[in-house]
RODO-2510 file (C-alpha; in nm, 4 decimals, decimal comma):
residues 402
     n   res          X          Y          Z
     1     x     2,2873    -6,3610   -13,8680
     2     x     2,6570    -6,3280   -13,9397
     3     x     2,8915    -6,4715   -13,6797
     4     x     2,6088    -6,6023   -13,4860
     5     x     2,6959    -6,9532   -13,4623
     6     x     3,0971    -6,8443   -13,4388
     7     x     2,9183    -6,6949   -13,0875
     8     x     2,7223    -6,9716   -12,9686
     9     x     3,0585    -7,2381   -13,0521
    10     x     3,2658    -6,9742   -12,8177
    11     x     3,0106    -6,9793   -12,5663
    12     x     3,0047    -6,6269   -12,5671
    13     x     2,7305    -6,3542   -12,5069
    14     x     2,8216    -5,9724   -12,4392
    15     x     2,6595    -5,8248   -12,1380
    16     x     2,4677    -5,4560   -12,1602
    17     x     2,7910    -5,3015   -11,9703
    18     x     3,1169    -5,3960   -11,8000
    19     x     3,3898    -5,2176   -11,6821
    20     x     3,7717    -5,3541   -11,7266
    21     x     3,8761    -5,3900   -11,3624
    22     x     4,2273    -5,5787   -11,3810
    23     x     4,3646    -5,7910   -11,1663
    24     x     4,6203    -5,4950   -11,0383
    25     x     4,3042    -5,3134   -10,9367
    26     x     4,1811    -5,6246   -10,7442
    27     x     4,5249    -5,6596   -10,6222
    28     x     4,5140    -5,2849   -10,4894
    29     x     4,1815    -5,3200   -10,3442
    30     x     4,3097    -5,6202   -10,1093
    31     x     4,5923    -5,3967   -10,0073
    32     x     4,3883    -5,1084    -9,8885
    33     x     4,4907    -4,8848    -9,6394
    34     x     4,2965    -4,6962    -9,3949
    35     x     4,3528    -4,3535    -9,5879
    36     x     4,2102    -4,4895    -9,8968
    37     x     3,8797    -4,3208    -9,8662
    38     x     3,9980    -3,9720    -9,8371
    39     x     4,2029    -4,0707   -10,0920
    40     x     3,9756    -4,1594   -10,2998
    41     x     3,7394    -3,8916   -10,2402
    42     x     4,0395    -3,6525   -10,3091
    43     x     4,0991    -3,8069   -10,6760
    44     x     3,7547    -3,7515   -10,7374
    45     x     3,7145    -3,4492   -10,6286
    46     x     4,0113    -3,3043   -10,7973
    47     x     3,8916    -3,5029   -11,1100
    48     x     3,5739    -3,2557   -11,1012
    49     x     3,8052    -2,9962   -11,0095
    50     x     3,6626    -2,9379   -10,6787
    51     x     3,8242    -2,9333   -10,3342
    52     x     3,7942    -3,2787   -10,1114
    53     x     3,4880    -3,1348    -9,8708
    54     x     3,2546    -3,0824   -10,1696
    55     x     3,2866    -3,4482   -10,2505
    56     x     3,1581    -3,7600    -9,9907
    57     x     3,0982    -4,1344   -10,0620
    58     x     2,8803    -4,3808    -9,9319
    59     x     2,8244    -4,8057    -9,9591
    60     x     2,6028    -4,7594   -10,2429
    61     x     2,4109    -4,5073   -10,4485
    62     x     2,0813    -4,5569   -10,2838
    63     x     2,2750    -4,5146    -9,9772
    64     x     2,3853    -4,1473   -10,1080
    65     x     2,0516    -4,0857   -10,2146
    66     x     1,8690    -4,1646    -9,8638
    67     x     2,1138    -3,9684    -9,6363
    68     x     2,1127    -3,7195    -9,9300
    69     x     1,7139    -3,6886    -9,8914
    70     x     1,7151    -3,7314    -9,4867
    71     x     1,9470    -3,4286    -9,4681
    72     x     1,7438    -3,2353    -9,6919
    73     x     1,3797    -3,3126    -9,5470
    74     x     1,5423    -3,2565    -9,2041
    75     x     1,6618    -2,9393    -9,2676
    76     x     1,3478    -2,8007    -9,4924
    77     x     1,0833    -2,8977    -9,2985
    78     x     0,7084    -2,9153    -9,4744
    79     x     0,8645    -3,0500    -9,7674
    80     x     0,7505    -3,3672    -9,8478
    81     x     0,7559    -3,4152   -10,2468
    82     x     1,0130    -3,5339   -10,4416
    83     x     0,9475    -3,4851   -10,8402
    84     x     1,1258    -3,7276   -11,0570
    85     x     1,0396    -3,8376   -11,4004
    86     x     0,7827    -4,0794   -11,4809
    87     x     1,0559    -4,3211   -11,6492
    88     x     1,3945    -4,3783   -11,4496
    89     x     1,5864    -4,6678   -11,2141
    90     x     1,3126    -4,7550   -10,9112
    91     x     1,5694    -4,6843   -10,6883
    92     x     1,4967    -4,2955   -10,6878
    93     x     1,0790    -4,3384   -10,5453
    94     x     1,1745    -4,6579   -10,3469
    95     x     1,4256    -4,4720   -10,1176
    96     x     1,1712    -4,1644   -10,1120
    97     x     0,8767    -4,3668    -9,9490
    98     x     1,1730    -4,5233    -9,7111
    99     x     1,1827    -4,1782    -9,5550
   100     x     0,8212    -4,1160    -9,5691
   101     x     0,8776    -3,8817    -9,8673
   102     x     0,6220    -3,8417   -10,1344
   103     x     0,7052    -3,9037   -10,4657
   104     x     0,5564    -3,6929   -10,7500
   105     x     0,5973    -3,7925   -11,1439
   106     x     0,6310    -3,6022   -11,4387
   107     x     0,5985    -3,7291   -11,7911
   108     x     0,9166    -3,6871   -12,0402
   109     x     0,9608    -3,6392   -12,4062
   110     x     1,0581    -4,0226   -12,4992
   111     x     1,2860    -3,8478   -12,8134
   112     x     1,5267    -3,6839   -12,5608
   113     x     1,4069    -3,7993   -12,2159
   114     x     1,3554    -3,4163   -12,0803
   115     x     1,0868    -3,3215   -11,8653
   116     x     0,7735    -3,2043   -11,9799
   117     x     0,8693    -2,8842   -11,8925
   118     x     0,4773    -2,7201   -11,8282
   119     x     0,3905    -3,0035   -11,6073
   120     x     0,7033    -2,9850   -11,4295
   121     x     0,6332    -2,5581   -11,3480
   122     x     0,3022    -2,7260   -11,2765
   123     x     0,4057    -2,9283   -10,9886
   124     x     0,6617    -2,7916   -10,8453
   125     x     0,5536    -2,5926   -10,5233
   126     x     0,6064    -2,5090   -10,1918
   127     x     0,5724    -2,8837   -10,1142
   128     x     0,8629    -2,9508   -10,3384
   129     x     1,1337    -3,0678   -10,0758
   130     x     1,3689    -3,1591   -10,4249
   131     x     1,4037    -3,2094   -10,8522
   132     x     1,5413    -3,5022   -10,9892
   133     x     1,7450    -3,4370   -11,2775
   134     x     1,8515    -3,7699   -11,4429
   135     x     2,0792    -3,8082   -11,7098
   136     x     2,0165    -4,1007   -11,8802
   137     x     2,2738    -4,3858   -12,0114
   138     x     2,5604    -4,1111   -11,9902
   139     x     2,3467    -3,8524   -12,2029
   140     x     2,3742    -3,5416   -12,0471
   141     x     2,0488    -3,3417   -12,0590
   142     x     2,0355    -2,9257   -12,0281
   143     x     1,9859    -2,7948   -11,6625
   144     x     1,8747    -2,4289   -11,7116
   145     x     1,5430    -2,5026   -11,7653
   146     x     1,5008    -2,6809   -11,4702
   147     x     1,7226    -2,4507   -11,2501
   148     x     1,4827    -2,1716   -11,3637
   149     x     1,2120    -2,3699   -11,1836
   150     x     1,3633    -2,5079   -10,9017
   151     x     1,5046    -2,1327   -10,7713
   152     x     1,1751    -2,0196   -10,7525
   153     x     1,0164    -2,2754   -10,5192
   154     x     1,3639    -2,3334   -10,2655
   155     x     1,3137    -2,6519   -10,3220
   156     x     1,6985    -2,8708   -10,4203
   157     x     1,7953    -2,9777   -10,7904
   158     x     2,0010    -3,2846   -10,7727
   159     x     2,1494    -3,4428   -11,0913
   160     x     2,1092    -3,8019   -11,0822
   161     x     2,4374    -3,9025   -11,2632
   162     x     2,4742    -4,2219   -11,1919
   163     x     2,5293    -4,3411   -11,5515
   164     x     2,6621    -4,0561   -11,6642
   165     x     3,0397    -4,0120   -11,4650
   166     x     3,2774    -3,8469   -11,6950
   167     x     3,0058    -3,6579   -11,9280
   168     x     2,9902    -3,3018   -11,9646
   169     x     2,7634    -3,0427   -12,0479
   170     x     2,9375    -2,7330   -12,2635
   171     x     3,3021    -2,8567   -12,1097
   172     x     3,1690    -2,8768   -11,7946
   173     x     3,1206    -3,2237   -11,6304
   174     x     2,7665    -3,3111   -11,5457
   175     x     2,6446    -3,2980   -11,1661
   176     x     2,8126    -2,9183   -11,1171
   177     x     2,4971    -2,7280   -11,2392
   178     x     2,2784    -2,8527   -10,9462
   179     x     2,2881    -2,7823   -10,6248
   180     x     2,3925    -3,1611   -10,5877
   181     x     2,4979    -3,4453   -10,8250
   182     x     2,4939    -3,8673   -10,7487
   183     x     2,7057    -4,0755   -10,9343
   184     x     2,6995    -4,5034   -10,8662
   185     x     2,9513    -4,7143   -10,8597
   186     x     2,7587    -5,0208   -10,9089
   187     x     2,8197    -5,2942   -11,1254
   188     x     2,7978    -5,1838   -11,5366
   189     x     2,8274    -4,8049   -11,3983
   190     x     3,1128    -4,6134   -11,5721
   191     x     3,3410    -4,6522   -11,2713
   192     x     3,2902    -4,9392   -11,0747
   193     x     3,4225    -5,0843   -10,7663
   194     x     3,1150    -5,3229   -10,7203
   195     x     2,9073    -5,1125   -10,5257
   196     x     2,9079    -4,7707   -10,4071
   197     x     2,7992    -4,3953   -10,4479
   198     x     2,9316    -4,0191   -10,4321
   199     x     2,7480    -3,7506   -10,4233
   200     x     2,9205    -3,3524   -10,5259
   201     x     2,8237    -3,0142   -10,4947
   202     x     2,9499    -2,7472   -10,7277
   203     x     2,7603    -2,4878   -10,4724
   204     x     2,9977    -2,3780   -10,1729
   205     x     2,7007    -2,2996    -9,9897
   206     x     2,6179    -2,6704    -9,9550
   207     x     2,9344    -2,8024    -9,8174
   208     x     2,8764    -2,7331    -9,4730
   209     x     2,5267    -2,9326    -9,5117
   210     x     2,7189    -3,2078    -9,6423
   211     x     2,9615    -3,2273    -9,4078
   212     x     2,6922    -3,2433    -9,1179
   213     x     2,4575    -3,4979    -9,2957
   214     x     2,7882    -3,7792    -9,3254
   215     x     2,9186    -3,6994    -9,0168
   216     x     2,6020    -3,9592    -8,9213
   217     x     2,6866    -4,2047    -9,1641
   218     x     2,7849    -4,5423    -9,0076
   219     x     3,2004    -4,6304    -9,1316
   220     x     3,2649    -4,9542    -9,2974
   221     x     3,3727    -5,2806    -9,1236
   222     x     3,6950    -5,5034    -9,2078
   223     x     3,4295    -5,7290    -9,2678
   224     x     3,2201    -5,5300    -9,5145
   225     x     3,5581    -5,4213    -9,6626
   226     x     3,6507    -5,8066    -9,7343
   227     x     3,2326    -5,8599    -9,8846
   228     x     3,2690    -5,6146   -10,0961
   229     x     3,6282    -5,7260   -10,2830
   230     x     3,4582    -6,0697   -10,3071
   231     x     3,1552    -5,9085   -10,4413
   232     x     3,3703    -5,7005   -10,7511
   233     x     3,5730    -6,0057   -10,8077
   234     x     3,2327    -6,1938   -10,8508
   235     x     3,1073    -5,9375   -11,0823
   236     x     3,4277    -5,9419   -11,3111
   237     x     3,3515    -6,2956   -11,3895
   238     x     3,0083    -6,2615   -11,4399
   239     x     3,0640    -5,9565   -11,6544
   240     x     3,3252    -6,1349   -11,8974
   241     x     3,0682    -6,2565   -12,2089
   242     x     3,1886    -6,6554   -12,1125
   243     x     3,0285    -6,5715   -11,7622
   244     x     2,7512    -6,3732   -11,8925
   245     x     2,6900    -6,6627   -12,1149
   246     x     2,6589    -6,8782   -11,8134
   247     x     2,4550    -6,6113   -11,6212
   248     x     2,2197    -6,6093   -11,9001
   249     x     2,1439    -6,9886   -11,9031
   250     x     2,0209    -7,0061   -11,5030
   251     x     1,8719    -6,6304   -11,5025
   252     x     2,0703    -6,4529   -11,3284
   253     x     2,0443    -6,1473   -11,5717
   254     x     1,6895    -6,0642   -11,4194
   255     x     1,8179    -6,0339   -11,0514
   256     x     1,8082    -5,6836   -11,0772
   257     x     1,4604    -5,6236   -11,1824
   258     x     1,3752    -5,8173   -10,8347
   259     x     1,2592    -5,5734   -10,5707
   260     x     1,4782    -5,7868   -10,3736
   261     x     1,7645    -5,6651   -10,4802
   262     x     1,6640    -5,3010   -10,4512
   263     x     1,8178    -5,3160   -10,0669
   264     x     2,0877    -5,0948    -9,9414
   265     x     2,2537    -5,1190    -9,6056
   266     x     2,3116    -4,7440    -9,4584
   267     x     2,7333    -4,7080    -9,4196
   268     x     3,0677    -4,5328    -9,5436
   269     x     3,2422    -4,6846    -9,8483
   270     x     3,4924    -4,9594    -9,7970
   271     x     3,8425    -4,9384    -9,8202
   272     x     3,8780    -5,1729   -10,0536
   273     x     3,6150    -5,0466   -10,3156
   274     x     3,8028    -4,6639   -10,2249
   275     x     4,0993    -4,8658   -10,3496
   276     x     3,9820    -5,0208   -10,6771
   277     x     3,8704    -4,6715   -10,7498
   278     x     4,0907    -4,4685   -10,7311
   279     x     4,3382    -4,7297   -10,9306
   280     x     4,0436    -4,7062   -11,2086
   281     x     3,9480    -4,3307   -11,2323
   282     x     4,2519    -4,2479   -11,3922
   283     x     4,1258    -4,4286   -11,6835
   284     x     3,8124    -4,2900   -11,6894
   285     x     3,7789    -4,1292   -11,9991
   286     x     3,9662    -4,3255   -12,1744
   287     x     3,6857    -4,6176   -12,1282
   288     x     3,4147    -4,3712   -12,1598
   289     x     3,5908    -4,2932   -12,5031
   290     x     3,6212    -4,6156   -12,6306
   291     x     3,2259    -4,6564   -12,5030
   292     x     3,1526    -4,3162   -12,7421
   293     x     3,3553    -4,4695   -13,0233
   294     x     3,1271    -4,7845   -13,0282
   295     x     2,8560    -4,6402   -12,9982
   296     x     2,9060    -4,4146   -13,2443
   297     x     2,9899    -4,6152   -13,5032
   298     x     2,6597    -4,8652   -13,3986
   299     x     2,4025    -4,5807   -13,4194
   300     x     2,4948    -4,5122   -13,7802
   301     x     2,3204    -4,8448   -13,8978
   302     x     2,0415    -4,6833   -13,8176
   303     x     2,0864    -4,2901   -13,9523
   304     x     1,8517    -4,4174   -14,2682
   305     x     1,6214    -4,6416   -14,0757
   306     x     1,2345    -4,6063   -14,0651
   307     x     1,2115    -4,8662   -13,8048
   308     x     1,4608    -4,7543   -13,5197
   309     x     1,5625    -4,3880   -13,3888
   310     x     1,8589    -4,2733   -13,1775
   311     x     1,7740    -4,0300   -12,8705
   312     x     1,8302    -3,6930   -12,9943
   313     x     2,1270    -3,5448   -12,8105
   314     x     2,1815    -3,1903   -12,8030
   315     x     2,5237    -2,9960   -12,9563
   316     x     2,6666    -2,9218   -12,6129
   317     x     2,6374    -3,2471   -12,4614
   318     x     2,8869    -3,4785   -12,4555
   319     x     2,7985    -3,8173   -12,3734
   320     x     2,9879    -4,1028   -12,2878
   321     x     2,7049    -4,4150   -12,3767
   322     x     2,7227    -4,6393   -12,0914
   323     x     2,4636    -4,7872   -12,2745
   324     x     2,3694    -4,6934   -12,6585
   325     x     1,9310    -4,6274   -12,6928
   326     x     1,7462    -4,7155   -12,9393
   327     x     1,3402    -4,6680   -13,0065
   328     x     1,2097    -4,9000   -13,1859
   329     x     0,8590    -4,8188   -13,3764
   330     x     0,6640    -5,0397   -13,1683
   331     x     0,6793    -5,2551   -12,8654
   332     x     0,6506    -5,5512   -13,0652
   333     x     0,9291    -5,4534   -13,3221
   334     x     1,1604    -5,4068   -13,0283
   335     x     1,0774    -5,7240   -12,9174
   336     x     1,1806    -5,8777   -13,2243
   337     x     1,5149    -5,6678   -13,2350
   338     x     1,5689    -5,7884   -12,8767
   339     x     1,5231    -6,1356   -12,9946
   340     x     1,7268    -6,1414   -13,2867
   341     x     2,0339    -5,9805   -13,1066
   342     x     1,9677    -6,1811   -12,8184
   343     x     2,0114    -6,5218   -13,0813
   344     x     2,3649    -6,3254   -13,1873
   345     x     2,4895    -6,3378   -12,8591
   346     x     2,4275    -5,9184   -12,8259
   347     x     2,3401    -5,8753   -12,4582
   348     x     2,0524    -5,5942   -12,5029
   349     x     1,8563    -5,4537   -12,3038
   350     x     1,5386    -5,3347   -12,1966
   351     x     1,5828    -5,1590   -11,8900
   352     x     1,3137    -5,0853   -11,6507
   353     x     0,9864    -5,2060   -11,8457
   354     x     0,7567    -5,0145   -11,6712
   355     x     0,7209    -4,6689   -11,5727
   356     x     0,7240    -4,5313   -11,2018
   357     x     0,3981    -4,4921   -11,1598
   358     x     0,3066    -4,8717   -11,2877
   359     x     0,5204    -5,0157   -11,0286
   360     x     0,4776    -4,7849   -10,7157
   361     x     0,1103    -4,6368   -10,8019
   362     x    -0,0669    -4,8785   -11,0488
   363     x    -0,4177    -4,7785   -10,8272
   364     x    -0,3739    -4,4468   -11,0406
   365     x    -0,5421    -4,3284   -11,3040
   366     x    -0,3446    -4,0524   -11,4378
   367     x    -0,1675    -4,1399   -11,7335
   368     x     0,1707    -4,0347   -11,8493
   369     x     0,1676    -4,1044   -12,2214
   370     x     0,5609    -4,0302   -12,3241
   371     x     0,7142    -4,2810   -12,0223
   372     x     0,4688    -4,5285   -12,1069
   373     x     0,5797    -4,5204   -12,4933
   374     x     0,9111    -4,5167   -12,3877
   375     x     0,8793    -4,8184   -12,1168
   376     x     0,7539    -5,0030   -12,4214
   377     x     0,9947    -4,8893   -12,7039
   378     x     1,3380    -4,8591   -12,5670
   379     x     1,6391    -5,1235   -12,6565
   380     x     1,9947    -5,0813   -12,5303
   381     x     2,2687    -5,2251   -12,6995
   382     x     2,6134    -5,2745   -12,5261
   383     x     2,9418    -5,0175   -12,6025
   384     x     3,1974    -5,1474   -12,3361
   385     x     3,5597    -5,2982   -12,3638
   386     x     3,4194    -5,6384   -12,3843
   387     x     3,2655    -5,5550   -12,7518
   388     x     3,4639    -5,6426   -13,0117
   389     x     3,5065    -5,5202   -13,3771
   390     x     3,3106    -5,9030   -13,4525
   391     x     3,0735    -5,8017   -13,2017
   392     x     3,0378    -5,3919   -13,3359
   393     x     2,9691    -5,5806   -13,7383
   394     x     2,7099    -5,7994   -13,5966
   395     x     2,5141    -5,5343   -13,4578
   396     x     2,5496    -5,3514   -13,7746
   397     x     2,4183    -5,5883   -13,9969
   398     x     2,1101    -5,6843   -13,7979
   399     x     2,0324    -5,2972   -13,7244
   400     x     2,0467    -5,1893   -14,1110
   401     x     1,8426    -5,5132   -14,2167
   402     x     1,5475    -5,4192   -13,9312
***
């Protein structure tokens, strides 16, 4: 494969995503003030052009996602169910069952990722406590549909965005639609500070809830504040293709496939992580461009191809490719695209391998035939700042010779 020994004498291997944290955001992160929260929560509100009480943060995204879910089961009581699709990040059914929730799946289209929209007006009832919307690797996917459903029951539409920050929908950025939207700020999200979550509402009447549910939430330590600047400067390293390289060779890629690592400790954001992100967000869409530029240009290697598709997007999204997704035919072709990218120092991906209901219900026997062909199909290939233009013509020519 072209330049693939130029890669493996560099000691080089691109990771699936990265964000470029400098050191002047590191630097601003150790000097964090007390205010930097509201701050931050400001910028991002204003960013979605909101005002600062329809905007909160948390430690994590799971963290936004439990005292999301505790706040809504507490306040809609006989709700228990909490539909989500049959493929997505564990996260979403792991923090359900921590609050005793019941998660139900529906099966998606693996060509766009949308619901199955007859089995989702199936399911949805008077049970239905809340709709997970996800938009997947900063695709945006069309809302109406499911809004039409979801105002019917009472139940809550919340648009997980956590890999899609800085995406819109016809102009409008993604996570407005809903009566709630998530965004992470986890490592390889589009804006990271190493950890964290927000969640937004584009609904006035679901401020006030908001404002109740995180008046509970636990603030951050000094302590935690310190962890989590070590933490970011510990992913930066890792995240740079000589550390990913290094990663690679002990296995730490796979940590986050570990159930172990699915843990999330209940508390506000830290300062410092406020800090780093509010120096970053103003550069927002300008990495998100660059990401859509690379992207772009990768997924035409394989406009002719009878072995690989793109998702199809439709014309009034606007994504922003934290990740760029590929089917391959078969499982075993995509293993062998994995493989030979893999040898050319491409850090692909997989994602999660198996669908929700594999990992969290494998006693059942109903089968949900689109997640389970795209569990086994899917390849991501990386679009960050780290890829190069070497990197972007190595992908091409292995893509239009599969």
């Amino acid at each position: 494969v072209k330049g693939m020994s130029k890669s493996k004498q560099r000691l080089r291997h691109l990771p699936p995503s990265a964000v470029p944290v400098t050191m002047a955001d590191l630097q601003a992160g150790l000097g964090a003030s007390p205010q930097a929260n509201v701050d931050f929560r400001s910028a991002v509100a204003a960013y979605h052009d909101l005002p600062p009480q329809a905007c909160y943060l948390a430690s994590s995204g799971r963290t936004v996602l439990y005292t999301l879910l505790k706040g809504l089961a507490a306040e809609r009581e006989g709700r228990r169910q909490v539909i989500m699709p049959a493929y997505t990040c564990p996260v979403l059914p792991k923090v359900a069952l921590d609050l005793n929730l019941e998660p139900v799946y529906v099966d998606i289209w693996p060509e766009t990722t949308r619901y199955k929209q007859d089995q989702l007006s199936a399911l949805i009832g008077e049970q239905t406590l809340a709709i997970f919307l996800v938009h997947p690797f900063g695709i945006p996917l069309p809302v109406d549909d499911v809004i039409e459903a979801v105002r019917r029951t009472g139940a809550a539409l919340i648009e997980d965005a956590a890999q899609a920050m800085g995406a819109r929908w016809a102009e409008r950025p993604v996570g407005l639609a809903g009566d709630f939207g998530l965004f992470s700020l986890g490592p390889g999200k589009p804006l990271s500070t190493g950890g964290g979550g927000i969640v937004i509402t584009g609904q006035e009447q679901n401020r006030a809830a908001l404002a109740r549910w995180w008046a509970e939430l636990p603030p951050s330590s000094g302590f935690s504040s310190t962890q989590a600047w070590m933490r970011q400067a510990a992913f930066q390293l890792a995240f740079h293709p000589r550390g990913w390289w290094a990663a690679t060779r002990v296995g730490l890629q796979r940590m986050g496939n570990q159930e172990a690592s699915w843990g999330y400790t209940v508390r506000d954001l830290s300062s410092s992580q406020a800090e780093i992100g509010r120096a970053l967000l103003p550069r927002l869409d300008e990495i998100n461009g660059r990401r859509k530029e690379t992207a772009t240009r990768v997924a035409r290697a394989v406009n002719n191809s009878t072995s690989l598709q793109t998702l199809v997007v439709e014309q009034e999204a606007q994504p922003i490719y934290l990740r760029l997704p590929l089917l391959a035919e078969s499982e075993s072709r995509r293993e062998q695209l994995f493989e030979q990218m893999w040898a050319a120092g491409i850090g692909a991906g997989r994602m999660y391998e198996k669908t929700l209901p594999e990992i969290f219900s494998p006693e059942s026997q109903t089968y949900y035939p689109g997640a389970t062909d795209f569990a086994q199909r899917l390849l991501t290939l990386p679009t960050h700042y780290h890829v190069s233009e070497d990197d972007i013509e190595r992908m091409e020519t292995i893509l239009a010779d599969f």
